[in-house]
TIRO-556187 format. One line per 4 residues: their letters; for each residue x, y, z of C-alpha. Coordinates in nm, 3 decimals, padded with zeros to 5 digits. Layout:
REM TIRO-556187
a = X,Y,Z; ...
REM end
This chain:
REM TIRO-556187
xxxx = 01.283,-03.036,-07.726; 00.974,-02.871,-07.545; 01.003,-02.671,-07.219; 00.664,-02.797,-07.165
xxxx = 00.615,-02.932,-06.810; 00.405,-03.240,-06.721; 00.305,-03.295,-06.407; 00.083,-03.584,-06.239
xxxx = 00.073,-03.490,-05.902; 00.052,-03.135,-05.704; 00.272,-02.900,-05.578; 00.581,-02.958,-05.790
xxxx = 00.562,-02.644,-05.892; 00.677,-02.435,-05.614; 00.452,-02.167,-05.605; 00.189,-02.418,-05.468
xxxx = 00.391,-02.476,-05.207; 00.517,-02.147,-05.059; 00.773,-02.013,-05.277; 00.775,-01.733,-05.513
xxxx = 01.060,-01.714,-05.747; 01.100,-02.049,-05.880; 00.903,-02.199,-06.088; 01.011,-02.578,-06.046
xxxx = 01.252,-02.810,-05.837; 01.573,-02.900,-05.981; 01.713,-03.190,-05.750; 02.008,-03.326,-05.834
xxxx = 02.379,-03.318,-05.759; 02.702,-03.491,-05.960; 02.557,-03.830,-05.937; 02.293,-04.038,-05.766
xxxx = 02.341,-04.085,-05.470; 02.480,-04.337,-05.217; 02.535,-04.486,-04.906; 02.812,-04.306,-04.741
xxxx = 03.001,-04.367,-04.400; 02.749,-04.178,-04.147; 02.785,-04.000,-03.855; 02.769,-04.294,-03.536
xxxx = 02.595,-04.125,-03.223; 02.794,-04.194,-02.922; 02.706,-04.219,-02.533; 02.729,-03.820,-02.497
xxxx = 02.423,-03.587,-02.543; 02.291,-03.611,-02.851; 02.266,-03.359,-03.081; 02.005,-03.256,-03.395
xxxx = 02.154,-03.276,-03.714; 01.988,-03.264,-04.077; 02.006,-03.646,-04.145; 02.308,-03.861,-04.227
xxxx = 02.500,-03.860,-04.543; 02.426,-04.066,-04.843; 02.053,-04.190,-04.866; 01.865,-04.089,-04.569
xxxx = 01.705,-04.401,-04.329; 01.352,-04.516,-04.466; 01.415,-04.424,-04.821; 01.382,-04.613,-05.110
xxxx = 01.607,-04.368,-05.349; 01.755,-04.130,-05.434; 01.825,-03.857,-05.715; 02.165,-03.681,-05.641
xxxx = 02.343,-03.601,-05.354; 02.460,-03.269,-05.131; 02.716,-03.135,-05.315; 03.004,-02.891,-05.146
xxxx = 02.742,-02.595,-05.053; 02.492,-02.493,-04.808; 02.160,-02.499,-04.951; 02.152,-02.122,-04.778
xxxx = 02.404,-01.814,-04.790; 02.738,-01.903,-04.610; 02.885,-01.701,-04.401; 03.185,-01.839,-04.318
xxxx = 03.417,-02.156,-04.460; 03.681,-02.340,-04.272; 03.956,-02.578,-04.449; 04.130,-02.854,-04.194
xxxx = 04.268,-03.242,-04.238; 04.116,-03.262,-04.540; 03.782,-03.165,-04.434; 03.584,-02.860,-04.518
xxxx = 03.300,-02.708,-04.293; 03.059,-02.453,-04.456; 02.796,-02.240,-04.183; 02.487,-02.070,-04.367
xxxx = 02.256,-01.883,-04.138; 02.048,-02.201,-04.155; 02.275,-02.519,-04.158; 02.612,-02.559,-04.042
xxxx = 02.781,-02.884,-04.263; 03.075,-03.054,-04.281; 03.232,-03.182,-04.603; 03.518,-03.425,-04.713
xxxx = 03.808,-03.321,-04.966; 03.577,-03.420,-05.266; 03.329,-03.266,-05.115; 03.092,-03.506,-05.003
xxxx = 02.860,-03.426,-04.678; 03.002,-03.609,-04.347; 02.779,-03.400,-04.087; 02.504,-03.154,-04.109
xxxx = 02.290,-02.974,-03.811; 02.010,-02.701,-03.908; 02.139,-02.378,-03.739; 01.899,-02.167,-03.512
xxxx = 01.814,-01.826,-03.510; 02.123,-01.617,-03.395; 02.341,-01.885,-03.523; 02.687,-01.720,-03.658
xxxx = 02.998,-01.871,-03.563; 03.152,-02.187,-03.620; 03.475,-02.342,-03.625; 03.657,-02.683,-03.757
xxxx = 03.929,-02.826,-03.512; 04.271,-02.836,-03.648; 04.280,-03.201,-03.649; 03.937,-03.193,-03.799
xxxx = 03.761,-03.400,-03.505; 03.578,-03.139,-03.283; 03.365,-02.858,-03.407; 03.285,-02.487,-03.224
xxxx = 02.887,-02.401,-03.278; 02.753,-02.096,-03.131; 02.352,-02.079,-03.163; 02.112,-01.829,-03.027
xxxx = 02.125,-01.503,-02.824; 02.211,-01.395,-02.442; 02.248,-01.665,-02.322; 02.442,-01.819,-02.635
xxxx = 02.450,-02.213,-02.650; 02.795,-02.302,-02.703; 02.849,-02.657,-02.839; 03.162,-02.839,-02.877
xxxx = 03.076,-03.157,-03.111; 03.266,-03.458,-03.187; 03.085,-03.506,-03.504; 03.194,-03.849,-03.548
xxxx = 03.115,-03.981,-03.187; 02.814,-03.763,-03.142; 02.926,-03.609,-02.824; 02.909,-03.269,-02.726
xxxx = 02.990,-02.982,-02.474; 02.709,-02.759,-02.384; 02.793,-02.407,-02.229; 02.583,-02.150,-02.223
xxxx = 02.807,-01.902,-01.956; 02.868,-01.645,-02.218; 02.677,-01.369,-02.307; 02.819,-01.382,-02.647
xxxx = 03.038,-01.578,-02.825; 03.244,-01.465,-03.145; 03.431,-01.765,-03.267; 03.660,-02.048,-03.144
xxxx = 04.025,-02.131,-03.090; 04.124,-02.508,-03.080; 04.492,-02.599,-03.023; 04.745,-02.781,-03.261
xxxx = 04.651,-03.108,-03.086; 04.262,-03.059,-03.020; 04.317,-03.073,-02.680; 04.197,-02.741,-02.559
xxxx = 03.904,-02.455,-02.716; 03.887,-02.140,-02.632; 03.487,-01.963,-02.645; 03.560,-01.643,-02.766
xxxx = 03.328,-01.326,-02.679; 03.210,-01.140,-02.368; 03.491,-01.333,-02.161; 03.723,-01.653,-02.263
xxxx = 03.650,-01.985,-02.182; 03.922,-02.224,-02.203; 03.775,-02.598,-02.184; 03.933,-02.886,-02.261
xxxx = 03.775,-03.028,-02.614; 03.619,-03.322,-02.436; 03.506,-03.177,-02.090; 03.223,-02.923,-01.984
xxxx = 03.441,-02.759,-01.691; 03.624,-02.460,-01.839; 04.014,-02.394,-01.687; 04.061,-02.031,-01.716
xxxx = 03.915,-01.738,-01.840; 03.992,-01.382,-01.883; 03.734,-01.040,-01.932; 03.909,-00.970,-02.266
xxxx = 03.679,-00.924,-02.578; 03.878,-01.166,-02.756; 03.652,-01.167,-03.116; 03.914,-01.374,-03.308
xxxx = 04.223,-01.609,-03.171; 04.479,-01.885,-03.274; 04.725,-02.149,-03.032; 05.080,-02.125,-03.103
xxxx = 05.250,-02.419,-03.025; 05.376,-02.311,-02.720; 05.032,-02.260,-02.586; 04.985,-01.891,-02.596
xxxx = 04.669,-01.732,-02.764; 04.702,-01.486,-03.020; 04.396,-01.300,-02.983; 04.257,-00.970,-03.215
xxxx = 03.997,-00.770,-02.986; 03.769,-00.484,-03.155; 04.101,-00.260,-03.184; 04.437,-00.425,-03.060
xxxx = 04.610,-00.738,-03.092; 04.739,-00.927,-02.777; 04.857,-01.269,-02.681; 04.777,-01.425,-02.346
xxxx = 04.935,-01.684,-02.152; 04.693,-01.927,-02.053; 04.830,-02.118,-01.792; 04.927,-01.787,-01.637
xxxx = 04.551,-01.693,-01.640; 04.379,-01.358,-01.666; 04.680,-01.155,-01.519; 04.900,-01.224,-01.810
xxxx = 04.747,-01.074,-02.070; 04.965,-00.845,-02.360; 04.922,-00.616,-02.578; 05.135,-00.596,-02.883
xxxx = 05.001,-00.393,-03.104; 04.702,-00.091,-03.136; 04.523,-00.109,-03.466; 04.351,00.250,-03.458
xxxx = 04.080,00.157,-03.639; 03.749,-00.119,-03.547; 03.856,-00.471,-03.674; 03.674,-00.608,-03.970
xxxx = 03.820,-00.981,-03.979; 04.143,-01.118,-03.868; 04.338,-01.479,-03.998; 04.639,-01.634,-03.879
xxxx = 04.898,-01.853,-04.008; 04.916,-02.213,-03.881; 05.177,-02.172,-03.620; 05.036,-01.823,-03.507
xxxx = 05.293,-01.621,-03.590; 05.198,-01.440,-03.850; 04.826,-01.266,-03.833; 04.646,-01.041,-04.055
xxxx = 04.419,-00.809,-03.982; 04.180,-00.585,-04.224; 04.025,-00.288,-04.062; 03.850,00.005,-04.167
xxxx = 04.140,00.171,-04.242; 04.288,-00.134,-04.457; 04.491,-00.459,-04.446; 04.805,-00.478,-04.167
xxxx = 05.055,-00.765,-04.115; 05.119,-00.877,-03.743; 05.454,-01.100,-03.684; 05.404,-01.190,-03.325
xxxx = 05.778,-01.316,-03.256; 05.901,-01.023,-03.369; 05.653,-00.749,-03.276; 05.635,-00.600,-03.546
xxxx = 05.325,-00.452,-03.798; 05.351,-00.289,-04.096; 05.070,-00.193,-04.363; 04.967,-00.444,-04.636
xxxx = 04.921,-00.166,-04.978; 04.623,-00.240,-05.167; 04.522,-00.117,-05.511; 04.240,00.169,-05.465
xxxx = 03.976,-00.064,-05.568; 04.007,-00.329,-05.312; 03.831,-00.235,-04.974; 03.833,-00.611,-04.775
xxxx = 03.604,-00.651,-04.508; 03.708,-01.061,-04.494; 04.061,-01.184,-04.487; 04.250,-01.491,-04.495
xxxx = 04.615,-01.581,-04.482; 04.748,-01.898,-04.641; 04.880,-02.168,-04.364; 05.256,-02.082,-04.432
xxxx = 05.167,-01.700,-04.473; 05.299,-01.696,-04.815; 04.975,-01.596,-04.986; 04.651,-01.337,-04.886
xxxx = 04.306,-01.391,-04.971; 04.062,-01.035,-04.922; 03.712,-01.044,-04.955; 03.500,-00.789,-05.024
xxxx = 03.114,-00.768,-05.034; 03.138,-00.849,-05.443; 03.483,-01.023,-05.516; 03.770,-01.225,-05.386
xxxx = 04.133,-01.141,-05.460; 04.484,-01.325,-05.403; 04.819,-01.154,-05.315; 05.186,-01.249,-05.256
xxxx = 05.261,-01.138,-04.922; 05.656,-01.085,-05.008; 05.600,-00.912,-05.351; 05.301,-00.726,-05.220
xxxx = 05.113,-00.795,-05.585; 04.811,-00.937,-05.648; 04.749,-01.266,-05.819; 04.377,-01.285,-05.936
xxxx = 04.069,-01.131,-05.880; 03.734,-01.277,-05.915; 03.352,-01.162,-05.881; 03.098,-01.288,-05.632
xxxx = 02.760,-01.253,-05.587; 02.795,-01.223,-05.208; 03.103,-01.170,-04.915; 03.318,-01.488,-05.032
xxxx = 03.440,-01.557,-04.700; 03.768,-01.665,-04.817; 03.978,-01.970,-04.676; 04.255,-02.193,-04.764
xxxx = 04.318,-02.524,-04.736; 04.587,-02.650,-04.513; 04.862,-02.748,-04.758; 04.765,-02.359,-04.904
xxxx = 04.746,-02.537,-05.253; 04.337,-02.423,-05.262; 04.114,-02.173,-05.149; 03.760,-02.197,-05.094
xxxx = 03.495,-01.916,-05.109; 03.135,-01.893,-05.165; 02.968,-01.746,-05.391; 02.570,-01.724,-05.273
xxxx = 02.553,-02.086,-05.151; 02.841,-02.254,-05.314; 03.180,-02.298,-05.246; 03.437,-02.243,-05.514
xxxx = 03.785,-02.470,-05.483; 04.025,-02.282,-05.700; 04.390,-02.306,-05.749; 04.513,-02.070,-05.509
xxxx = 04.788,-01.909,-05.703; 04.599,-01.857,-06.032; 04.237,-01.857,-05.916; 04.120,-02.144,-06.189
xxxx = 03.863,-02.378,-06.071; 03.697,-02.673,-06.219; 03.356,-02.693,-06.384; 03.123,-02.862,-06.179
xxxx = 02.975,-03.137,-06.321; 02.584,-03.149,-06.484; 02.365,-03.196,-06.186; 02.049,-03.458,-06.278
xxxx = 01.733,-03.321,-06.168; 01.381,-03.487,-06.126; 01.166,-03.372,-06.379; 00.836,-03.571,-06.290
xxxx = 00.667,-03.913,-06.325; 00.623,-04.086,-06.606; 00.316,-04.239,-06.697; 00.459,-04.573,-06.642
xxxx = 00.531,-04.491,-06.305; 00.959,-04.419,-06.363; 01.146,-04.110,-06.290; 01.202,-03.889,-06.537
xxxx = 01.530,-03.689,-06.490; 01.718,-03.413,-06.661; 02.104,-03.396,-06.716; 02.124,-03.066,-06.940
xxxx = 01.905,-03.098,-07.202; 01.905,-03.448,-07.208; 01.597,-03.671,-07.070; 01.612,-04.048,-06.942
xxxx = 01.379,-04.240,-06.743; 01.501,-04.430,-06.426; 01.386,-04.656,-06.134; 01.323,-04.460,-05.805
xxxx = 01.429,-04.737,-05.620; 01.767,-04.806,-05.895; 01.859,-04.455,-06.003; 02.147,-04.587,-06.175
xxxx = 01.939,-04.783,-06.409; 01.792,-04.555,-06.674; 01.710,-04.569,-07.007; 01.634,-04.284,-07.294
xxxx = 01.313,-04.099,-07.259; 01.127,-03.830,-07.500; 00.898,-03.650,-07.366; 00.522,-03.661,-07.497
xxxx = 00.364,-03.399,-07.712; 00.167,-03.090,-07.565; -00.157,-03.188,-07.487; -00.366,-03.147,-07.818
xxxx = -00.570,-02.815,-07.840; -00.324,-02.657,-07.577; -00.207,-02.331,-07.605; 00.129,-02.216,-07.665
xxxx = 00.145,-01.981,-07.352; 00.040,-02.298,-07.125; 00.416,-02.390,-07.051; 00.310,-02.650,-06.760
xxxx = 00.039,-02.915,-06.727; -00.136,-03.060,-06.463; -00.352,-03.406,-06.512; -00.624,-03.533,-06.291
xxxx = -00.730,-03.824,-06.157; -01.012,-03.859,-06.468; -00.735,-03.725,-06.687; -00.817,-03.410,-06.722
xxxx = -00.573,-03.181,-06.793; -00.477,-02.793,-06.663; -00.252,-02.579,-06.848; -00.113,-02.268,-06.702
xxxx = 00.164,-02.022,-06.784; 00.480,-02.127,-06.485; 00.541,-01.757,-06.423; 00.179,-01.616,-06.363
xxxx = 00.167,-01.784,-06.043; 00.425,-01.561,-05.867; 00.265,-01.262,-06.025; -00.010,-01.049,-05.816
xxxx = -00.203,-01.048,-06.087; -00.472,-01.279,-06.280; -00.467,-01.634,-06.382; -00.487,-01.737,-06.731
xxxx = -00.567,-02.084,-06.725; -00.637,-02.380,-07.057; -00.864,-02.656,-06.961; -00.903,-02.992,-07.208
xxxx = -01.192,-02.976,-07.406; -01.331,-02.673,-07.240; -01.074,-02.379,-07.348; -00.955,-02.053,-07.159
xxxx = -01.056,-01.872,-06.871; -00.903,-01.594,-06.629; -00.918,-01.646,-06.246; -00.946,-01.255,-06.112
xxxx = -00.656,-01.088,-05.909; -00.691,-01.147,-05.546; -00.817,-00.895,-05.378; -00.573,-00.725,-05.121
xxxx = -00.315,-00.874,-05.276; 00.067,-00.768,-05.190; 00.295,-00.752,-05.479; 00.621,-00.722,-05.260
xxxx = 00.520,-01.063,-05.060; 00.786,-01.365,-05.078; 00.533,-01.631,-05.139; 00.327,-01.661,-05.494
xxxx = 00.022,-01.543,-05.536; -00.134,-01.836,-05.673; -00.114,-02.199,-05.558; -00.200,-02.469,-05.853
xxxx = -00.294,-02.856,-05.780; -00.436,-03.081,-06.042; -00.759,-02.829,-06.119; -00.781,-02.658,-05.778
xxxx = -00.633,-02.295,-05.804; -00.556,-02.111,-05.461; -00.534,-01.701,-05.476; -00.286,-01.805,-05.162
xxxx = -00.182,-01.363,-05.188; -00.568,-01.302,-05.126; -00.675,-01.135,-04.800; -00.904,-01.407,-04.813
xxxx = -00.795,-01.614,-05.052; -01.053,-01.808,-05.291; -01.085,-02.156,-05.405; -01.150,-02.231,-05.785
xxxx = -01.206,-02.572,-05.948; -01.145,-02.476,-06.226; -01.252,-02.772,-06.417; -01.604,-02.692,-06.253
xxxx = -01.529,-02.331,-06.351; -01.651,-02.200,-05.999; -01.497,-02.138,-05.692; -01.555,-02.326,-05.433
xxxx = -01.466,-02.092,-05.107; -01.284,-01.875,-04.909; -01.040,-01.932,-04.636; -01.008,-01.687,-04.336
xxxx = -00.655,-01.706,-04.279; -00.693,-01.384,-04.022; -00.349,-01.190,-04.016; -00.164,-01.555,-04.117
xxxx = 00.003,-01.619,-04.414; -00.142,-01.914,-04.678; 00.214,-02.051,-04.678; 00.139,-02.388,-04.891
xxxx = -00.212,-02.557,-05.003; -00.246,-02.871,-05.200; -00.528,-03.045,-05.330; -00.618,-03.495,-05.420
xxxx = -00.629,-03.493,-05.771; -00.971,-03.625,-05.780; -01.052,-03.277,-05.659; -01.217,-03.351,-05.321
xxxx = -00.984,-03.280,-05.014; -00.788,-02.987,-04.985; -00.478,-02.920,-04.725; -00.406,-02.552,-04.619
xxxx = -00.112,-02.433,-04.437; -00.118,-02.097,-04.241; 00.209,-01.968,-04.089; 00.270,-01.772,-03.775
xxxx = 00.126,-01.391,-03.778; 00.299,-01.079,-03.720; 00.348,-00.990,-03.401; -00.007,-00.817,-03.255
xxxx = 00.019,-00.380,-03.208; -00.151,-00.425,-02.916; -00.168,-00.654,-02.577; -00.470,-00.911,-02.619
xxxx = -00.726,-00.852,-02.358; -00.749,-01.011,-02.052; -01.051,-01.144,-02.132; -01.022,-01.249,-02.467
xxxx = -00.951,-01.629,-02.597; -00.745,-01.491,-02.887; -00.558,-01.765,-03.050; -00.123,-01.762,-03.032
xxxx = -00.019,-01.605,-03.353; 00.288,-01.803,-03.364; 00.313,-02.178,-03.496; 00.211,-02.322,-03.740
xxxx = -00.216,-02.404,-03.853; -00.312,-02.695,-04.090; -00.677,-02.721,-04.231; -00.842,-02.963,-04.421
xxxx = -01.194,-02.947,-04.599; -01.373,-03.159,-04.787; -01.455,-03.027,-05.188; -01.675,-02.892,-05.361
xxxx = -01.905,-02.816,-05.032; -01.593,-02.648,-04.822; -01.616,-02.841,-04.502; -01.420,-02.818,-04.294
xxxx = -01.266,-03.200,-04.227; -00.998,-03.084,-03.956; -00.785,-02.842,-03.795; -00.478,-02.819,-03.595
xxxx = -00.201,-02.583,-03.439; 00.148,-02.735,-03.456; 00.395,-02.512,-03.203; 00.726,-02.536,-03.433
xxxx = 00.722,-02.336,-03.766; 00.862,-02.398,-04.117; 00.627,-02.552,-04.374; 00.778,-02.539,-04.686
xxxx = 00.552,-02.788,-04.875; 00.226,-02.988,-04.902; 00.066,-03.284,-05.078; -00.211,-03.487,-05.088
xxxx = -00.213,-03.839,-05.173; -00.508,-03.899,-05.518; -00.781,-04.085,-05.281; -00.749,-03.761,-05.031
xxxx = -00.706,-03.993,-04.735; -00.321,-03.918,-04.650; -00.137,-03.579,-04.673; 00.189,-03.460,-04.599
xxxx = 00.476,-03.157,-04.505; 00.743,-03.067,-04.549; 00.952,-02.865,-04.323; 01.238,-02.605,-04.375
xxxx = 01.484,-02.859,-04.157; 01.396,-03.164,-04.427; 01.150,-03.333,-04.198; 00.888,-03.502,-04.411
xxxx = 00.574,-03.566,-04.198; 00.237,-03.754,-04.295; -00.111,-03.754,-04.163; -00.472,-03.806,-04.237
xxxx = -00.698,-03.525,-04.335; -00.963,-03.599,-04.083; -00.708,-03.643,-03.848; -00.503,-03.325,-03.856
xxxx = -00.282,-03.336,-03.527; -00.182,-03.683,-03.554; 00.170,-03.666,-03.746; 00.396,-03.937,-03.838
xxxx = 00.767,-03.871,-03.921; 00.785,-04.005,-04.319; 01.184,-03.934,-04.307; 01.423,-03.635,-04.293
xxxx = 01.638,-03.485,-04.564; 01.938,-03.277,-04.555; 01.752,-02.954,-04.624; 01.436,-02.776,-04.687
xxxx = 01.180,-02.941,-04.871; 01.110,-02.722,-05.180; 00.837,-02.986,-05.359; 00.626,-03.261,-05.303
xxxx = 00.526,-03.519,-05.641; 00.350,-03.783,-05.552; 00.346,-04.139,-05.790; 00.002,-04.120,-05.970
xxxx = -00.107,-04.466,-05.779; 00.012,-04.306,-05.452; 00.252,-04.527,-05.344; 00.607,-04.328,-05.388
xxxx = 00.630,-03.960,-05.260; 00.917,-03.760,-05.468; 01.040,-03.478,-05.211; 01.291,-03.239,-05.376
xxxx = 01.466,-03.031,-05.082; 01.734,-02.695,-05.106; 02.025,-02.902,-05.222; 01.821,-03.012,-05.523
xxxx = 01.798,-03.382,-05.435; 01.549,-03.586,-05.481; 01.472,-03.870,-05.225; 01.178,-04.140,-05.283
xxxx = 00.975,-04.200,-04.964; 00.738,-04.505,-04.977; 00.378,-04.365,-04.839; 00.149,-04.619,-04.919
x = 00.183,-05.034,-04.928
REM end
């Protein structure tokens, strides 16, 4: 089978719309999706989230689903009542035991800690920086807490019975789950803490370990124990007896009834900066910055080892018959005494349309065409024939609106470097380097509709038809990045996205009418002339992708928190809200006749959004 691409709409290919190191969507998960039980907002504040689970509102289908993962690094997991809750450093989710998303919020800048509820009802979210919004959700309900008293928060504490959170960090809050008004607090640094069931918090500070009698307040605080050495990550067994601790100096075993620490021995190649003990205590999960390993706590030997891409953040789940850990943005459920874990199953991906108008999906290397709006009908599908006359470098083909037909190799549009480019019936021609163009930048360097090419890593980029062979203009994008562009496939409108510019070396002056360098700008222009059609600055950030529709008289975002918006090219300010996804929206392919918008997002699903009557 040929790994020829063919495309009928723009900015599939994700270096037209911002991206620089992949070369096409793959949306997809274990199955197509569904409607799930969703989230039901309650009478409390309400509070953002990503977008229910199972098909979002609005849509008409839907390729895949979220599957147990983050669609960004995670940075820390937390197993409870059969419910698993993953935080990246852009979306904090919640997941059942199969791994199927309940709840999902995009995280904002500063956002680190977390924390899942013992009986897996409320959850701890800590986002931004002095002051730090502290959220207690009841992610069912829809309710929250909202504190923002601390000048830093570094986790949560939840008793047995959810009753009660502590808010860990510059001082500790103790709140009732369900109530704003905190009870008591103390100074202590408390970074990491546990209930036992008689109340008292077991807390690990920078260098000690203590417990602290709440109802007794601030005044009856302990210490138990001096670790000598800054604390690295801390876990606790589920009644809070038992606590380890890894430092810089190495792993040490805290039994808090008894007093009593004593050294955990490690083999010279383990140095743990994460740690987690099993809920019984019997078993000890280390992470380091490339692996995961599992030990018997009572024969002190270690069970498995395996290698990560990234800090696995280890955890187990509450029966200790699993542990999860990431590896980059997926979680790993292995058996927690030998470390095996199922394959995942083939995830289907949305290839492109089909002349016809179906949806042409990959599952391995096998192709089948389905209904957008009845994924789970599909039938066999073989994919046509390179274009004749096209050459064997041209891995990925664009058609027109007249059906003409752009060839182009997938990886020269990342490059900083010239475009080779096959046109039907006309042959080969290179498109020159852009001029100023910087090699080390995260976007491509080219942006390719249906016979529009953008040199987007220009310091002023040009515009080429190159079915006209000429280019059209240049766009002054001052100090902003050309974060996405798209063009109508009849060649006559194109959409340019600029994204907020590095902060200025100097104040502006007082008399200048300097424009804000942060937000986000969206121009339109009219081809082949380059006028301008309209223009607008749009305060929030986070374009990920463009389109416009064939006729050029609708166009379309997508955002980095799945928000899909729509709006008319003379019209540029005016947006309507298409939908929202659960993640960032990597690619926009829209249905030749216009009517169905494909939008693949960071969990590589696919959702159809109906644009057009």
């Amino acid at each position: 089978m040929t790994t020829r691409t063919f495309l009928l709409a723009a900015c599939l290919v994700l270096g037209a719309c911002g991206k620089k190191e992949k070369a096409q969507p793959s949306a997809g998960s274990t199955g197509p999706g569904g409607d799930a039980a969703a989230a039901v907002d309650g009478a409390g504040v309400p509070f953002d989230r990503a977008g229910p689970p199972g098909r979002p509102p609005g849509a008409v289908g839907q390729i895949g689903a979220p599957r147990l993962s983050s669609a960004d690094a995670i940075q820390h997991i937390i197993a409870t009542d059969g419910r698993i809750l993953t935080c990246g450093n852009r979306h904090v989710r919640l997941w059942d035991g199969n791994g199927a998303l309940l709840w999902s919020t995009v995280a904002t800048a500063g956002s680190a800690q977390c924390a899942l509820s013992p009986g897996g009802r409320y959850l701890g979210l800590a986002q931004g920086d002095r002051p730090v919004d502290v959220r207690v959700v009841d992610w069912h309900a829809g309710t929250e807490v909202r504190s923002t008293a601390n000048e830093r928060v570094y986790g949560f504490a939840f008793t047995a019975d959810d009753a009660r959170v502590a808010v860990l960090g510059g001082r500790v809050n103790v709140r009732p789950s369900d109530k704003a008004e905190a009870l008591v607090t103390t100074s202590d640094r408390i970074s990491l803490a546990a209930f036992r069931i008689d109340g008292t918090l077991v807390g690990v500070a920078s260098d000690r370990i203590m417990t602290w009698d709440v109802p007794a307040g601030a005044r009856n605080v302990r210490v138990l124990a001096s670790l000598g050495a800054r604390t690295l990550g801390a876990s606790f067994s589920a009644d809070a007896n038992l606590v380890a601790v890894a430092t810089a100096r190495g792993v040490v075993l805290m039994d808090v009834a008894g007093m009593t620490m004593v050294p955990f021995a490690l083999d010279s190649d383990v140095t743990p900066t994460q740690v987690a003990i099993s809920p019984n205590g019997e078993l000890l999960a280390l992470g380091t910055q490339t692996s995961v390993s599992v030990w018997d706590v009572a024969a002190r030997t270690r069970l498995w080892t395996r290698s990560t891409k990234t800090s696995p953040a280890p955890t187990f789940s509450r029966d200790g018959a699993k542990l999860y850990y990431a590896d980059v943005a997926d979680v790993v459920s292995a058996d927690a005494r030998t470390g095996e874990a199922p394959a995942r199953a083939a995830r289907p991906s949305f290839v492109g349309w089909a002349p016809a108008g179906g949806a042409i999906v990959r599952v391995n290397d096998a192709l089948s065409l389905a209904s957008p709006t009845n994924t789970s009908k599909v039938e066999p599908y073989t994919a046509p024939a390179p274009t004749a006359g096209a050459p064997d470098w041209a891995n990925e083909e664009h058609v027109g609106a007249a059906g003409e037909v752009v060839g182009v190799a997938a990886a020269q549009l990342a490059a900083c470097g010239p475009l080779k480019v096959w046109v039907k019936d006309q042959g080969e021609q290179t498109l020159a380097k852009p001029a100023g163009c910087d090699p080390d930048a995260t976007s491509a360097a080219w942006q390719l509709s249906a016979g529009v090419a953008v040199a987007a890593g220009g310091a002023r980029p040009a515009v080429w038809d190159v079915v006209a062979k000429r280019q059209v203009m240049t766009i002054d994008r001052g100090a902003r990045p050309l974060i996405a562009s798209a063009a109508s496939r009849d060649r006559k409108v194109l959409v340019v996205v600029l994204g907020p510019a590095p902060a200025a070396d100097e104040a502006p002056d007082e008399y200048g009418d300097n424009e804000s360098r942060t937000g986000t700008i969206v121009e339109t222009y009219a081809l082949p002339d380059g006028t301008q059609l309209g223009r607008a600055r749009f305060d929030r950030e986070g374009v990920t992708a463009a389109a416009v529709s064939a006729d050029g008289k609708r166009a379309f975002l997508g955002w980095s928190d799945g928000l899909v918006d729509a709006f008319a090219p003379a019209a540029v300010a005016d947006l309507q809200k298409v939908g929202r996804q659960t993640s960032a929206i990597d690619a926009f392919v829209l249905l030749p006749d216009g009517a169905l918008l494909a939008a693949t997002d960071e969990d590589r699903v696919t959702v159809f959004w109906q644009v057009a009557p």
